[in-house]
DRENDO-1510 file (C-alpha; in Angstrom, 1 decimal, always signed):
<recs>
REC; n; res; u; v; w
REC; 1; UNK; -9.7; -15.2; -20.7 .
REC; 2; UNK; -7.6; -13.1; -18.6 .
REC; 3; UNK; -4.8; -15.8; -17.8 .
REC; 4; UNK; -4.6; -17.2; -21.0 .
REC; 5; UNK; -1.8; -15.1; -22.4 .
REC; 6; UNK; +1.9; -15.9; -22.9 .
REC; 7; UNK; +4.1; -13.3; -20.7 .
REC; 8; UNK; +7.7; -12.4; -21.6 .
REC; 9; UNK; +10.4; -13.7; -19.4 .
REC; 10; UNK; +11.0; -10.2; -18.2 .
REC; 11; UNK; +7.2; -10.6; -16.9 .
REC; 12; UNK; +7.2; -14.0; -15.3 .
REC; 13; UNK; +10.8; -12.9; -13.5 .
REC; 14; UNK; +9.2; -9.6; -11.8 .
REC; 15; UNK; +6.2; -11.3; -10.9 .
REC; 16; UNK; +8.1; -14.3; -9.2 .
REC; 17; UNK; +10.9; -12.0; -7.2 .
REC; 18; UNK; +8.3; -10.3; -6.1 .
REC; 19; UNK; +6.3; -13.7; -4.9 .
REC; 20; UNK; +9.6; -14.8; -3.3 .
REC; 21; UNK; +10.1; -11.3; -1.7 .
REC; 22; UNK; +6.6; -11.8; +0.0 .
REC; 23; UNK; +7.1; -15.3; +1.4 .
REC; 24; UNK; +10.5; -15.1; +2.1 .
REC; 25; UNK; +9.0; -12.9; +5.0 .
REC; 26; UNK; +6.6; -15.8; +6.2 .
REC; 27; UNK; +9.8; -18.3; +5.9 .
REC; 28; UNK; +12.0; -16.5; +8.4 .
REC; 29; UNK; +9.5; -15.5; +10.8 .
REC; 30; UNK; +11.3; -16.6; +14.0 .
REC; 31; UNK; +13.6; -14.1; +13.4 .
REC; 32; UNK; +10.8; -11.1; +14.1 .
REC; 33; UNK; +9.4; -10.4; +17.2 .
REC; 34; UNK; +5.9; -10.0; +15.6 .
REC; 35; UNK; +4.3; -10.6; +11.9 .
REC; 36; UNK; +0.6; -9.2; +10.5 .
REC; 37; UNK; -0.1; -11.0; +7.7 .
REC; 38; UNK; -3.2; -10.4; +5.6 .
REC; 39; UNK; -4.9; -11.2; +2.5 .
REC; 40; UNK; -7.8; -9.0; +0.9 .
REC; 41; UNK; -10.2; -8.7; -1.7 .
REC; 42; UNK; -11.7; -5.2; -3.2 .
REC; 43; UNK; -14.1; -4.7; -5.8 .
REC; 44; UNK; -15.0; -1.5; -7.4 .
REC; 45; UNK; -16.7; -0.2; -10.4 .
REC; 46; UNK; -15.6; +3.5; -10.4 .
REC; 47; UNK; -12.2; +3.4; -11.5 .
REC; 48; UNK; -10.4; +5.6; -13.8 .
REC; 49; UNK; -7.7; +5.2; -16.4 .
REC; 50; UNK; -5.9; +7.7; -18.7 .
REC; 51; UNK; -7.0; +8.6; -22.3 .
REC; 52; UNK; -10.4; +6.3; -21.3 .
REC; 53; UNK; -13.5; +8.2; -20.9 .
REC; 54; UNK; -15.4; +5.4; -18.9 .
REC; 55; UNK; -15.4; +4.2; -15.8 .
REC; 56; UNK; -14.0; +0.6; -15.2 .
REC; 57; UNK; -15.0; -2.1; -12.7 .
REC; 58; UNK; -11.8; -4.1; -11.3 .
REC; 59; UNK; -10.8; -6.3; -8.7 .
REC; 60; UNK; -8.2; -6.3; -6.6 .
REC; 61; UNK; -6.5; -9.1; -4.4 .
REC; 62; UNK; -3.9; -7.8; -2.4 .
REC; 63; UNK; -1.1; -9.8; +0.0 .
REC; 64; UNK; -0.1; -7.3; +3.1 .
REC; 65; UNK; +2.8; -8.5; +5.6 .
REC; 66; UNK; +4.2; -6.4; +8.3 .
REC; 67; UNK; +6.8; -7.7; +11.2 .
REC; 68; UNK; +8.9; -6.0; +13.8 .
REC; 69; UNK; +12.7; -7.2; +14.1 .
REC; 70; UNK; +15.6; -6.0; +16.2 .
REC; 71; UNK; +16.3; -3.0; +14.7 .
REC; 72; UNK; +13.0; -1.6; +13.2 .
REC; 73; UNK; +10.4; -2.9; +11.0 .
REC; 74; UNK; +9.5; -3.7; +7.5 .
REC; 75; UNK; +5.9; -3.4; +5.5 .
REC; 76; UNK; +5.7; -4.5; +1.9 .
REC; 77; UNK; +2.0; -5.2; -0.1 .
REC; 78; UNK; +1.5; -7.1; -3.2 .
REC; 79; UNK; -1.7; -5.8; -5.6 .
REC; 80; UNK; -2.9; -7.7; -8.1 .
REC; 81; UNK; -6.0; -5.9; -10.1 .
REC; 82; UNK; -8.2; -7.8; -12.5 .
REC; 83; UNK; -9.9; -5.1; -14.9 .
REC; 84; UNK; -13.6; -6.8; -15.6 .
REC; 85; UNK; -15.4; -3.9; -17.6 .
REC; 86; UNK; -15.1; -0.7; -18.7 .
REC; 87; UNK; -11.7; -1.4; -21.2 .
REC; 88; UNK; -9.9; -4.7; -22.6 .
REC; 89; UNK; -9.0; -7.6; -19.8 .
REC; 90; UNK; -6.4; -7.3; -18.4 .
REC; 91; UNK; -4.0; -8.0; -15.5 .
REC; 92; UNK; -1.6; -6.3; -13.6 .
REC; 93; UNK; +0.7; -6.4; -10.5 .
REC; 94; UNK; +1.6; -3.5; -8.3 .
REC; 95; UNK; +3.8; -3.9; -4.9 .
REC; 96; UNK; +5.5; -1.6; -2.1 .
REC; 97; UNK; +8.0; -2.6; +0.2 .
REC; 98; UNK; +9.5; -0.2; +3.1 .
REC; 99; UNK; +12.2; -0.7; +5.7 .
REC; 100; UNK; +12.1; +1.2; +8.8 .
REC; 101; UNK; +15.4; +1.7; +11.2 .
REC; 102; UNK; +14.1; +3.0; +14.5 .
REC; 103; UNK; +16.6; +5.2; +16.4 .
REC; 104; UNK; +15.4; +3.7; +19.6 .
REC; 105; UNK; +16.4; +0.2; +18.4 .
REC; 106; UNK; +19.0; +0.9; +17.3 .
REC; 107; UNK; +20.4; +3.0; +20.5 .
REC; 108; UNK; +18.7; +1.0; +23.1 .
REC; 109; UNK; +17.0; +4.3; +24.4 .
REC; 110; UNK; +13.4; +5.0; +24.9 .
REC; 111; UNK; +13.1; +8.0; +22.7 .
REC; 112; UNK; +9.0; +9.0; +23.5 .
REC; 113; UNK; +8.4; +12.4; +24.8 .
REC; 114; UNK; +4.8; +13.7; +24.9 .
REC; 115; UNK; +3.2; +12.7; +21.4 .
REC; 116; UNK; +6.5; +11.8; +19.7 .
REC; 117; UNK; +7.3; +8.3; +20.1 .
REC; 118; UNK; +10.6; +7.4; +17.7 .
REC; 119; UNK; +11.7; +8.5; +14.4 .
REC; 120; UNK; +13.2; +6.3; +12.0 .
REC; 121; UNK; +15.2; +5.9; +8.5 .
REC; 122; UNK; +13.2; +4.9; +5.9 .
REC; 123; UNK; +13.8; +3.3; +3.1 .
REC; 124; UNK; +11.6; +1.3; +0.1 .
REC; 125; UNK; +10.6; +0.5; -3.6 .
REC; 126; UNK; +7.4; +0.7; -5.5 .
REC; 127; UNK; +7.4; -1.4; -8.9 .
REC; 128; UNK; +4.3; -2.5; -11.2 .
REC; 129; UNK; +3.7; -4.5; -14.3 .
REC; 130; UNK; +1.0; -4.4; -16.8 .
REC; 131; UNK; +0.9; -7.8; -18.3 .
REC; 132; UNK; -1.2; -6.9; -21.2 .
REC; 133; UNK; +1.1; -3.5; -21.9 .
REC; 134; UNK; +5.7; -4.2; -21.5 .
REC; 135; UNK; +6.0; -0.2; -21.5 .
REC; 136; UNK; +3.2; +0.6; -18.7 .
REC; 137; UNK; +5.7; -0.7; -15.3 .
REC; 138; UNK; +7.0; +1.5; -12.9 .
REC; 139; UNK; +9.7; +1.4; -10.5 .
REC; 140; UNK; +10.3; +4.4; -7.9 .
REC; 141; UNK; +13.1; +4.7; -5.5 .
REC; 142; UNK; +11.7; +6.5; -1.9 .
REC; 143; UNK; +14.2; +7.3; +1.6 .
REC; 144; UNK; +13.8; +9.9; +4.1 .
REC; 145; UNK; +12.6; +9.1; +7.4 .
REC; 146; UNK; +9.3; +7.9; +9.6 .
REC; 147; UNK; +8.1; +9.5; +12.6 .
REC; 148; UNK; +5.9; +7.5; +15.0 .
REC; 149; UNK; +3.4; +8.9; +17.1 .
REC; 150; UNK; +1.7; +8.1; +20.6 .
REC; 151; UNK; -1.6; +9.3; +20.2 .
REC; 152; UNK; -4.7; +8.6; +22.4 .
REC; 153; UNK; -6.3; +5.5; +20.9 .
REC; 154; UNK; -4.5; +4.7; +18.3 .
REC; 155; UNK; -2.7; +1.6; +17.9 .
REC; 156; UNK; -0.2; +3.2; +15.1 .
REC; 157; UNK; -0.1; +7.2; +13.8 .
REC; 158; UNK; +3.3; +7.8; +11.5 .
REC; 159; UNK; +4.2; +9.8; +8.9 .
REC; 160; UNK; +6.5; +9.4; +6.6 .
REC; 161; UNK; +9.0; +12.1; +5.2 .
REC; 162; UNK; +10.7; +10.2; +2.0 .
REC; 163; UNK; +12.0; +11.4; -1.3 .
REC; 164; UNK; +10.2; +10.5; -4.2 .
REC; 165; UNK; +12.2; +9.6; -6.9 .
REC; 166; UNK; +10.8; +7.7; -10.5 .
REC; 167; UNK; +13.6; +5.3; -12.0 .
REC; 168; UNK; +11.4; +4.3; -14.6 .
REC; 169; UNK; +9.6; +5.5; -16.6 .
REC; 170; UNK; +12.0; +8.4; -17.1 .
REC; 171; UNK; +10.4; +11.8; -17.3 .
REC; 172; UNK; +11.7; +14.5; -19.3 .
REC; 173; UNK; +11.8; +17.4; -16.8 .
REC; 174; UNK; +13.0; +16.2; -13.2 .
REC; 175; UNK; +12.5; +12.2; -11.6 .
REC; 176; UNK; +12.3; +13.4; -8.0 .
REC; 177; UNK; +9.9; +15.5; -5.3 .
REC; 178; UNK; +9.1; +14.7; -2.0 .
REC; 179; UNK; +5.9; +12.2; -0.8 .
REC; 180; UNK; +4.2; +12.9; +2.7 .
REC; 181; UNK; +2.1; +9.8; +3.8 .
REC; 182; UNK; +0.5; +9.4; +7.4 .
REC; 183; UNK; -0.4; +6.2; +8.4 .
REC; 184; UNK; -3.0; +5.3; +11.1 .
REC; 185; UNK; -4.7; +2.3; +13.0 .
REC; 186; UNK; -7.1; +3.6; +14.9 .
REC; 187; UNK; -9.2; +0.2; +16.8 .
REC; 188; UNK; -12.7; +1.0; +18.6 .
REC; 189; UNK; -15.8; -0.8; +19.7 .
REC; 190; UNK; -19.7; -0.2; +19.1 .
REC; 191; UNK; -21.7; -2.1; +22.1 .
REC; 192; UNK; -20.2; -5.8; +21.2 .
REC; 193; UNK; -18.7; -5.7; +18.4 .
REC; 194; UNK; -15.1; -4.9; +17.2 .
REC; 195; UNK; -14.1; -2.1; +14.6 .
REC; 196; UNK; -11.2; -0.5; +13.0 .
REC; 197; UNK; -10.3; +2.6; +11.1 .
REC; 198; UNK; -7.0; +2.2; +9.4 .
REC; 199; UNK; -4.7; +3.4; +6.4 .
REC; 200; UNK; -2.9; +6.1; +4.7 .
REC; 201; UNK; -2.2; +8.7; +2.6 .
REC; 202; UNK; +0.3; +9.9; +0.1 .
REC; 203; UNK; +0.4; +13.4; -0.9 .
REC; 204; UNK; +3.4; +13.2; -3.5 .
REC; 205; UNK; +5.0; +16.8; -5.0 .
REC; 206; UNK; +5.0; +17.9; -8.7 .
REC; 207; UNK; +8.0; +17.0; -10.8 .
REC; 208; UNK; +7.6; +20.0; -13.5 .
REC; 209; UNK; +6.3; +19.3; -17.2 .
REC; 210; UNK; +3.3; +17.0; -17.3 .
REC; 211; UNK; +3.6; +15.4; -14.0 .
REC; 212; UNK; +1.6; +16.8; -10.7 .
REC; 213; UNK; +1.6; +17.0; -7.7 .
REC; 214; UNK; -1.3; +14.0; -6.8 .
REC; 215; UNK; -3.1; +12.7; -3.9 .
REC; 216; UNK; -3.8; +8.8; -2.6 .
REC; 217; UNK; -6.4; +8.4; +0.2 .
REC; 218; UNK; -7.0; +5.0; +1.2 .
REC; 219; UNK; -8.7; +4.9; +4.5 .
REC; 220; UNK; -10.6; +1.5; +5.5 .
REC; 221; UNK; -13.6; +0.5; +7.8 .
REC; 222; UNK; -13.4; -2.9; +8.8 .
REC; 223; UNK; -15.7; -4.8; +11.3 .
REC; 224; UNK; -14.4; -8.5; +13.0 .
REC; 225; UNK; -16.9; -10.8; +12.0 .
REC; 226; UNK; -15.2; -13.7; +13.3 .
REC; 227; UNK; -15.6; -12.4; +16.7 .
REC; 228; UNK; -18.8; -12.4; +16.6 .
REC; 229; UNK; -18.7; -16.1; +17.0 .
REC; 230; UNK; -15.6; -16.3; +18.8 .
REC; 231; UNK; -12.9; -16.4; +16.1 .
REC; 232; UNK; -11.6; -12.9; +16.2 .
REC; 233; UNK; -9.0; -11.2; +14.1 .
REC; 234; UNK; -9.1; -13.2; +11.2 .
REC; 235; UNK; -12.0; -12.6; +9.2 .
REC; 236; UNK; -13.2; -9.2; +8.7 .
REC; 237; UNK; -15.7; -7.0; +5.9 .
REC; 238; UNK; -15.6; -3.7; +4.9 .
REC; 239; UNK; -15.4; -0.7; +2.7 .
REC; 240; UNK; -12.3; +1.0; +1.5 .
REC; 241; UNK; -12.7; +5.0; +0.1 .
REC; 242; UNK; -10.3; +5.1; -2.7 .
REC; 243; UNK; -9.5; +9.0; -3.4 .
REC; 244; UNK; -7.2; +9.7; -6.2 .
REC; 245; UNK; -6.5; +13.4; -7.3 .
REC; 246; UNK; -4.3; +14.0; -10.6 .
REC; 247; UNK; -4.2; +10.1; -10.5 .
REC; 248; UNK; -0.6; +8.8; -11.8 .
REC; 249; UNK; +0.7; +12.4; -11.7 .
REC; 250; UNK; -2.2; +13.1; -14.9 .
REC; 251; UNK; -3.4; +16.5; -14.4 .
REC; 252; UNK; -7.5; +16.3; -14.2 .
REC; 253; UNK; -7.3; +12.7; -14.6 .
REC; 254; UNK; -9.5; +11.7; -10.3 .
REC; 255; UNK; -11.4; +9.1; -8.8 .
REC; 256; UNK; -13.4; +8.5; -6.1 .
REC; 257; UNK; -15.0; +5.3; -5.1 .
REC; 258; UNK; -16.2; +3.1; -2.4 .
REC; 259; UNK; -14.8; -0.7; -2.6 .
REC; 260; UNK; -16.1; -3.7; -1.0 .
REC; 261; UNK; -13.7; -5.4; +1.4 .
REC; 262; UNK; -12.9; -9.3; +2.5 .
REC; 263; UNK; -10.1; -9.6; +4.2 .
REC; 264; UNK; -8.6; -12.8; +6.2 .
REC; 265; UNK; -5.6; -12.3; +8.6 .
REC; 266; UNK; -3.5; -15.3; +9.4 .
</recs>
């Protein structure tokens, strides 16, 4: 059973911060001038891990939140991925949270000219947890800064600028390069029904030795079925393309798979 073991302290702590961070979000909303709150499910059976020559099936709930407050706005996700074949059960937790300062908040100016839309400061955290492995968590440090876009159709184009920078584990050449990640909502129509194309992708630097330079595509389809009985924008399906080069910084170490996607939005 995959919930039947004991977890240290250290464990239990991360996971609930990182529970409280999440919902603290929900608790304060009157102080945000608009929240996107999500919930999905993927499920794949193409995944790859290091030193494991097969190809593992997993699924992964994830909790998204987004709001907009006075002076910017803040995005944080909360994976947790439930390994089902392919290698031992096991659980594990992975979560980002970013803060973004817009300079046309914070100045009271409209900024836009052309495509360019605002630029902002950017700050955030990565962290993970294997439950079944104490040594396998991460934590990396990003800031830099956000540019947002106004491009024809889109509801959101950005791209982040951030340094990259690994607090733990500690790696034995250097902890820091820089990461690249546009970001993109992109809404549409096919005769009645409603459709998006959203997500992002990282393209973060080598850091010398045995860690290169890798790349994270994440791009999803999603179709409103609610709407299509007059509940839209809360239940949608889907497929997410999961494109991993040098996976983890792992030289050779790539995946790419299609995943099935549920996803509620409250």
């Amino acid at each position: 059973m995959i919930f039947s073991r004991t977890f240290s302290r250290k464990q239990i702590r991360f996971a609930l911060l990182s529970s409280l961070f999440s919902f603290s979000s929900l608790a304060n909303a009157d102080f945000f001038e608009w929240t996107n709150t999500e919930i999905q499910y993927l499920h794949g059976d193409s995944y790859r891990m290091p030193a494991n020559p097969r190809s593992i099936s997993q699924s992964i709930i994830t909790f998204t939140h987004a709001d907009g407050w006075k002076f910017g706005r803040n995005f944080m996700f909360m994976d947790t991925l439930i390994t089902e074949d392919g290698q031992p059960s096991q659980t594990s937790v992975y979560g980002e949270a970013y803060s973004y300062f817009s300079a046309g908040k914070i100045l009271g100016k409209d900024l836009s000219f052309s495509i360019f839309k605002d630029i902002n400061a950017t700050i955030g955290v990565n962290a993970g947890e294997n439950f079944d492995s104490p040594k396998s968590g991460t934590r990396i440090a990003l800031y830099g800064f956000t540019v947002d876009f106004n491009l024809p159709g889109f509801k959101l184009f950005s791209v982040d600028v951030l340094r990259h920078q690994i607090l733990e584990p500690s790696l034995t050449v250097q902890n820091s390069s820089w990461q690249f990640t546009p970001v993109w909502k992109l809404p549409f129509s096919i005769a009645d029904t409603k459709w998006s194309l959203e997500g992002f992708t990282d393209f973060i630097g080598s850091k010398g030795g045995n860690y290169h330079y890798n790349i994270l595509a994440q791009p999803q389809l999603r179709l409103d079925v609610g709407d299509l009985w007059g509940d839209s924008n809360h239940l949608f399906v889907g497929v997410e393309y999961q494109y991993f080069y040098n996976k983890y910084g792992i030289k050779g170490l790539s995946e790419s798979l299609p995943q099935a996607l549920i996803l509620w939005k409250f």
